[in-house]
C-alpha positions as CSV (number, residue, x, y, z in Angstrom):
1,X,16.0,-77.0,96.6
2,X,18.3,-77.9,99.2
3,X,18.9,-75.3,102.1
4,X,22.7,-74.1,102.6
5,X,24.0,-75.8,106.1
6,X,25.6,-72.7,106.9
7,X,24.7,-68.9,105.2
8,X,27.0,-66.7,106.1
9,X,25.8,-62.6,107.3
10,X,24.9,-60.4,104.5
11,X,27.8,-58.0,105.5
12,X,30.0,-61.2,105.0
13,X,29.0,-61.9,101.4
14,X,30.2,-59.3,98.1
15,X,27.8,-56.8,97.2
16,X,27.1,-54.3,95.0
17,X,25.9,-51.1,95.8
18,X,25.3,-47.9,93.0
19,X,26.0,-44.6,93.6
20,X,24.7,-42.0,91.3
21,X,27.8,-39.7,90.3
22,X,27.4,-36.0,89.4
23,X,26.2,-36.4,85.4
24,X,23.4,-38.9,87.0
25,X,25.2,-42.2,85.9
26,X,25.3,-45.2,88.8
27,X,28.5,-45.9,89.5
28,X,28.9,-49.4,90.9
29,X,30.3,-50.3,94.3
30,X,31.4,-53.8,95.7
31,X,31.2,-53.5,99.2
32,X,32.1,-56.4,101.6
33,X,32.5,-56.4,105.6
34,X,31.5,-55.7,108.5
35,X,32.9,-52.6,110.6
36,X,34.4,-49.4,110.1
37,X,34.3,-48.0,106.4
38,X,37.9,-48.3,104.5
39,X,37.5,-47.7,100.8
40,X,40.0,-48.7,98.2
41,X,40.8,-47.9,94.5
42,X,42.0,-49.8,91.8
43,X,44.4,-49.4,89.1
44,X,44.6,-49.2,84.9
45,X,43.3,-52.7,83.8
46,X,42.1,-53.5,87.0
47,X,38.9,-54.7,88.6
48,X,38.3,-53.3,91.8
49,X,37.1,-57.4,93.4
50,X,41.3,-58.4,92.9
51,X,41.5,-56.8,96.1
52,X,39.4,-59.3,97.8
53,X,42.3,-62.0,98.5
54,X,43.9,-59.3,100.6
55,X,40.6,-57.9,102.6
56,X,38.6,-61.5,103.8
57,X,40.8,-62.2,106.3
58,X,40.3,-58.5,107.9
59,X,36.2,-58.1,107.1
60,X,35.1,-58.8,110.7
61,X,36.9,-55.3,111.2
62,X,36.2,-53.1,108.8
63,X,33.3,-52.5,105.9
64,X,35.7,-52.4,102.2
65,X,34.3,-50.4,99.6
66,X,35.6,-50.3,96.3
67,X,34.7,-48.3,93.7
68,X,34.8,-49.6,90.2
69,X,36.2,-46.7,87.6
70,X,34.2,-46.1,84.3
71,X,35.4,-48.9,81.9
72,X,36.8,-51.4,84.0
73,X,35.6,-53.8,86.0
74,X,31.7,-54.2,87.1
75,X,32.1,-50.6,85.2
76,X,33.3,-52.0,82.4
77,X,30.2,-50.7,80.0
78,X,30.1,-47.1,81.4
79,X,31.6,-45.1,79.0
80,X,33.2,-41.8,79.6
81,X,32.0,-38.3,79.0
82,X,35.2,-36.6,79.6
83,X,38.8,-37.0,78.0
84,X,40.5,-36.4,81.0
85,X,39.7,-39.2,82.7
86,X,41.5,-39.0,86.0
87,X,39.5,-35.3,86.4
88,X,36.4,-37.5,85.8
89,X,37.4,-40.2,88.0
90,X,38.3,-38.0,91.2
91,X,34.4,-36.3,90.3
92,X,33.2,-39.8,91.0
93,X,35.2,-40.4,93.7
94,X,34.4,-37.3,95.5
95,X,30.3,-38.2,95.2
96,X,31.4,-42.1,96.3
97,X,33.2,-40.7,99.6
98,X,30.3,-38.2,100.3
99,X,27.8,-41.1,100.0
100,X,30.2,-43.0,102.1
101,X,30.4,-40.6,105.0
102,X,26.9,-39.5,105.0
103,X,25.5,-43.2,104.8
104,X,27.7,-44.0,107.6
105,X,28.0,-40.7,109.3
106,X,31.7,-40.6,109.9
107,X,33.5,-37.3,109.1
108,X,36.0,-39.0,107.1
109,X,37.7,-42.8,106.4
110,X,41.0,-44.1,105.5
111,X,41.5,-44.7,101.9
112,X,44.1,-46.5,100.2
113,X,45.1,-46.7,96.3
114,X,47.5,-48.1,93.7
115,X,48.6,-46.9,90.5
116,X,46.2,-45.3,88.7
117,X,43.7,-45.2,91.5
118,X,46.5,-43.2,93.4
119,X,46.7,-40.6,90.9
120,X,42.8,-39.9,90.8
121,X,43.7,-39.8,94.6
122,X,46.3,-37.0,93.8
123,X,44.0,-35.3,91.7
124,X,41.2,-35.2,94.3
125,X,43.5,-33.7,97.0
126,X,44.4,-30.9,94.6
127,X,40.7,-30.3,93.5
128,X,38.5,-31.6,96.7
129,X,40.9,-31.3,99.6
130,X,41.3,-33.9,102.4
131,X,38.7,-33.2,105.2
132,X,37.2,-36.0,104.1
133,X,39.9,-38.3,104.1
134,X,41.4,-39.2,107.6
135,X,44.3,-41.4,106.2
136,X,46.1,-42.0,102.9
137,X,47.9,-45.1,101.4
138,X,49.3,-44.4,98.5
139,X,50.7,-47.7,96.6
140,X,53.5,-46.7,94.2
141,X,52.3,-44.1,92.8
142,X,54.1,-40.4,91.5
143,X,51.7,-37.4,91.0
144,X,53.8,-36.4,88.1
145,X,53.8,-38.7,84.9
146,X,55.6,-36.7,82.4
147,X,59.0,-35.8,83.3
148,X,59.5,-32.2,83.9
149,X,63.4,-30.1,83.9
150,X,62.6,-30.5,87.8
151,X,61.3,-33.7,87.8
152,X,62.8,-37.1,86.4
153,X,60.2,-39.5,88.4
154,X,57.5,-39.5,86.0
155,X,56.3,-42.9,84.4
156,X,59.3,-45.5,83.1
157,X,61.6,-42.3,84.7
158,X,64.3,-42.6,82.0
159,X,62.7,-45.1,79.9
160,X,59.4,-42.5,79.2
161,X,60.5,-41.4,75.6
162,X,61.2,-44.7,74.1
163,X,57.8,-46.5,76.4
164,X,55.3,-43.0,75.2
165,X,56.7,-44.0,71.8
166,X,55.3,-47.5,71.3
167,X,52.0,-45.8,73.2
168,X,51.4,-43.2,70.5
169,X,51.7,-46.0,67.9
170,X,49.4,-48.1,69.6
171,X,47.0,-45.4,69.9
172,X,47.3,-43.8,66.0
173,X,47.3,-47.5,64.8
174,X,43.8,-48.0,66.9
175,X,42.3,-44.6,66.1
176,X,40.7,-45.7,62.6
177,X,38.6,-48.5,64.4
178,X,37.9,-46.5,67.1
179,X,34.1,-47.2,66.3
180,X,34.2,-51.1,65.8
181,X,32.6,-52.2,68.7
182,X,33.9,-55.8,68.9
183,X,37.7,-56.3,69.4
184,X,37.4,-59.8,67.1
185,X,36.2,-57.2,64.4
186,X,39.9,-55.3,63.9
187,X,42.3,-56.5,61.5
188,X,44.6,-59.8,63.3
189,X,48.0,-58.2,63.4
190,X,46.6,-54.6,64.8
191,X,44.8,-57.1,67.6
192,X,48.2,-59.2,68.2
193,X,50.4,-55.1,68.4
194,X,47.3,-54.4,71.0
195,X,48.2,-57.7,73.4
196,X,51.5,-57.8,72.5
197,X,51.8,-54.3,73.8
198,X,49.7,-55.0,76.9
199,X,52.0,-57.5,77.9
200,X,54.8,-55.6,77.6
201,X,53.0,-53.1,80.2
202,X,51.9,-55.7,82.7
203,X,55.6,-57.4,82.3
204,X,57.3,-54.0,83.2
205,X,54.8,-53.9,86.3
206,X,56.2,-56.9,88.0
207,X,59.7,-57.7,89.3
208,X,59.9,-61.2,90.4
209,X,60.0,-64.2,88.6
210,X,56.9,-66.0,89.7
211,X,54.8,-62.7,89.0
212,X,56.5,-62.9,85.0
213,X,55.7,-66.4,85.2
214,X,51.8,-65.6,85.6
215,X,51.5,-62.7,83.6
216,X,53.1,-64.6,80.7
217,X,50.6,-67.6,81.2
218,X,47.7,-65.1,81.7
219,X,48.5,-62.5,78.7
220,X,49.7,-65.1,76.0
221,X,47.6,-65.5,73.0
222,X,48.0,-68.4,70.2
223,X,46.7,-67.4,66.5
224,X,43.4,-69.4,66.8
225,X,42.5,-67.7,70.6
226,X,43.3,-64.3,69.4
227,X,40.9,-65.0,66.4
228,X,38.1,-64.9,69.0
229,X,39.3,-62.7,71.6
230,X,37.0,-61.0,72.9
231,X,39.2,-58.2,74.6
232,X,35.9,-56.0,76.0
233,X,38.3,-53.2,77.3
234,X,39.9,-52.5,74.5
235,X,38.3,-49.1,73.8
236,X,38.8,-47.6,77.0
237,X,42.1,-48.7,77.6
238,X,43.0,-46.7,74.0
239,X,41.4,-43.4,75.3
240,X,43.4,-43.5,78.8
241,X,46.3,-43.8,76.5
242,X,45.4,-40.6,74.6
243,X,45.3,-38.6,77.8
244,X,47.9,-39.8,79.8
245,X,50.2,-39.1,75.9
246,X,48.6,-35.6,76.3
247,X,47.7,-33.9,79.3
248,X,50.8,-33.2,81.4
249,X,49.4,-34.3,84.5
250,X,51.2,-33.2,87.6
251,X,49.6,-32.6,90.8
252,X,53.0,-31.4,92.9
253,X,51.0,-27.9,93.5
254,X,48.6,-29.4,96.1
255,X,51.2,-31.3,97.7
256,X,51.6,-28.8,100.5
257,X,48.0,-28.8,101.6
258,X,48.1,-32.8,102.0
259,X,48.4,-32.5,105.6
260,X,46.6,-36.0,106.8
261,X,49.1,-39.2,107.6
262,X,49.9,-40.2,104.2
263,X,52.1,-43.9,104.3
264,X,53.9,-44.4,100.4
265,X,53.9,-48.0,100.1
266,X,56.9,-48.6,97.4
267,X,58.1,-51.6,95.0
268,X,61.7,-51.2,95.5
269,X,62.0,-52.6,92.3
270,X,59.3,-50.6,90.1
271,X,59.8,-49.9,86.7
272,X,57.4,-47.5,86.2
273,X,57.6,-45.0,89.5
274,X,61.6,-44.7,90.5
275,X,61.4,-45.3,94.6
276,X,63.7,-42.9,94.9
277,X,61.8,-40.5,93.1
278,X,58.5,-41.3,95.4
279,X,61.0,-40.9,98.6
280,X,61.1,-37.0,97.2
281,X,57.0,-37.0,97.5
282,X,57.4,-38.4,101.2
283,X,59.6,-35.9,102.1
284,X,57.8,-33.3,100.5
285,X,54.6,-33.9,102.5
286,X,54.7,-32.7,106.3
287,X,52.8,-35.8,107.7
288,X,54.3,-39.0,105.7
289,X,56.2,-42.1,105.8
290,X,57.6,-44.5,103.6
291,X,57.3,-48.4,103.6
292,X,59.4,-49.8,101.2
293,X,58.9,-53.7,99.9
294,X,62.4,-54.2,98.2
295,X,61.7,-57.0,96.3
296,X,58.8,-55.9,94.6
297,X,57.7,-54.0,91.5
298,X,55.0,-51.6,90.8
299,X,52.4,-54.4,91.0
300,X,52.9,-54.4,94.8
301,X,50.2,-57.4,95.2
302,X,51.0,-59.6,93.1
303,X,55.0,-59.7,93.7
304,X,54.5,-59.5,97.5
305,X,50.7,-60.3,98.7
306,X,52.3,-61.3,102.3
307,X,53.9,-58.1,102.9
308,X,51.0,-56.4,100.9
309,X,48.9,-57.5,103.4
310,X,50.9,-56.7,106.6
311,X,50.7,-53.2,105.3
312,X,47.2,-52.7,104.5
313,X,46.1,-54.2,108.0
314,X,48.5,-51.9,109.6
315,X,47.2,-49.3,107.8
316,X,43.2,-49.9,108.5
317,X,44.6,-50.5,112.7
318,X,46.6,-47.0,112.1
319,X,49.5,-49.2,112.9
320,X,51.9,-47.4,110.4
321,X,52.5,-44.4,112.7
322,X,53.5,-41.4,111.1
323,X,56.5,-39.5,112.4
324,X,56.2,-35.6,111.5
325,X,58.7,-34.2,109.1
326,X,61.8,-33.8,111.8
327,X,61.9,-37.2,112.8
328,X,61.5,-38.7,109.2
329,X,64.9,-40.7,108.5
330,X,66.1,-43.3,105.5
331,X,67.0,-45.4,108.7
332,X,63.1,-46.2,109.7
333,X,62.5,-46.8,106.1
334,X,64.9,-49.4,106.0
335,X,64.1,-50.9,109.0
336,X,60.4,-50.9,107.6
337,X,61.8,-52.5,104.6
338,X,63.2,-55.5,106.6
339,X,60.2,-55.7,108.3
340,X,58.1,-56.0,105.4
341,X,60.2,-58.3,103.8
342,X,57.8,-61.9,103.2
């Protein structure tokens, strides 16, 4: 066997690191870097390692860690014990960041999270508090998903009846199969409602054409590949359904003891979280800011990875000062907007 010319550092190169959560299951960890911890978290569908693209360039700087939820991911055959998964997910989370400071004995680290990663974040505030989080970016994300009298900025905002409508069919159509292990094993037109529906999600979370473009090329399915799609997920995606139909999750209470430098990063353009909806949030917290990407949608990332980028490094270099309360005005949000623009 031939020897590499060049081998890069072990902190260069993607690990894998297991943490053993509070009911004793190891809980997987990619961790790549090399310098002060930053830990990310992913979103519904998501694998944690699709941040990658947007962390290499800073790894000489700081040590990533990113947790991978039960179901998804490197996680993808952990099953989970609880129904309310974003209370089982900030449980995990909470062992992950103690294991993180102790390991590298720091009082706290920046953290920064999208979608449904946000709202575990949301729920860990509320159940965990934030001494041992020193900084929060929180990546178009609403701790509110069904709309209340006083609150209209839950998921889809106005479009929430008709979208929880075509969830709950999904979801009682699934339920009979709900122990067939293998996806190819469900009847074909229940399998093409399932994709169909999918699509329909991950073409709601994007705004600009390019984004469409791929996530119509990724997501589409002829007759003879759906035959043999083997959609491994499936399952788990079905039972996040369920609890986000049922449990009325809204995590405003704990908003007023959120006292660290929180920065909203917003897709001006989201479908699922109104921005102004999440401006209300960042005015509701004492210590936050807005950054505002106006061309983008909900999947911040993928509709603008340049100025996705710009914010995250800002964030890790605490770049992305904070202006208390007073001094918080649409004007710097705008201006941050421009900025942003890529």
């Amino acid at each position: 066997m031939k020897t590499p010319l060049f081998s890069p550092p072990a902190s260069y190169r993607l690990r894998t690191i297991n943490i053993k959560t509070a009911d004793g299951t190891a809980l997987p960890i990619s961790v790549i870097g090399n310098g002060k911890p930053v830990m990310m978290m992913h979103a519904y569908g998501m694998d944690a390692r699709e941040f990658l693209p947007f962390i290499l360039p800073l790894m000489g700087k700081y040590e990533f860690y990113l947790p991978h939820f039960r179901g998804f991911g490197a996680a993808k055959n952990i099953e989970l014990t609880q129904f309310d998964f974003v209370h089982q997910y900030a449980e995990d989370i909470d062992t992950v960041i103690e294991h993180i400071c102790l390991s590298r004995h720091v009082e706290s680290l920046p953290i920064a999270a999208i979608s449904m990663g946000a709202l575990v974040m949301w729920s860990y505030f509320e159940r965990f508090g934030t001494a041992r989080v020193s900084r929060y970016l929180n990546i178009d994300q609403s701790p509110v998903i069904h709309n209340q009298p006083d609150w209209q900025g839950g998921l889809f905002g106005d479009r929430q009846k008709e979208m929880f409508a075509v969830f709950q069919e999904i979801v009682d159509r699934t339920l009979p199969y709900a122990q067939v292990e293998h996806f190819t094993h469900l009847p074909f037109s229940l399998k093409r409602r399932v994709t169909d529906v999918e699509r329909l999600f991950s073409l709601l979370s994007v705004s600009r054409p390019r984004s469409k473009a791929v996530v119509q090329a990724l997501t589409h399915q002829n007759d003879h590949k759906l035959a043999f799609y083997n959609h491994q997920t499936w399952q788990h995606k079905m039972r996040c359904l369920q609890a986000y139909l049922a449990i009325p999750y809204d995590f405003r209470a704990g908003i007023e003891n959120v006292t660290i430098p929180v920065v909203s990063l917003i897709g001006g353009q989201s479908k699922l979280y109104d921005p102004n909806w999440q401006q209300e949030i960042t005015r509701m917290l004492p210590n936050a800011r807005d950054v505002i990407l106006p061309r983008s949608g909900h999947a911040v990332p993928m509709d603008e990875p340049i100025g996705f980028h710009k914010v995250l490094k800002k964030f890790c270099e605490n770049d992305l000062r904070v202006a208390t309360k007073k001094r918080l005005s649409k004007v710097a949000f705008l201006g941050d907007a421009a900025k942003f623009k890529s």
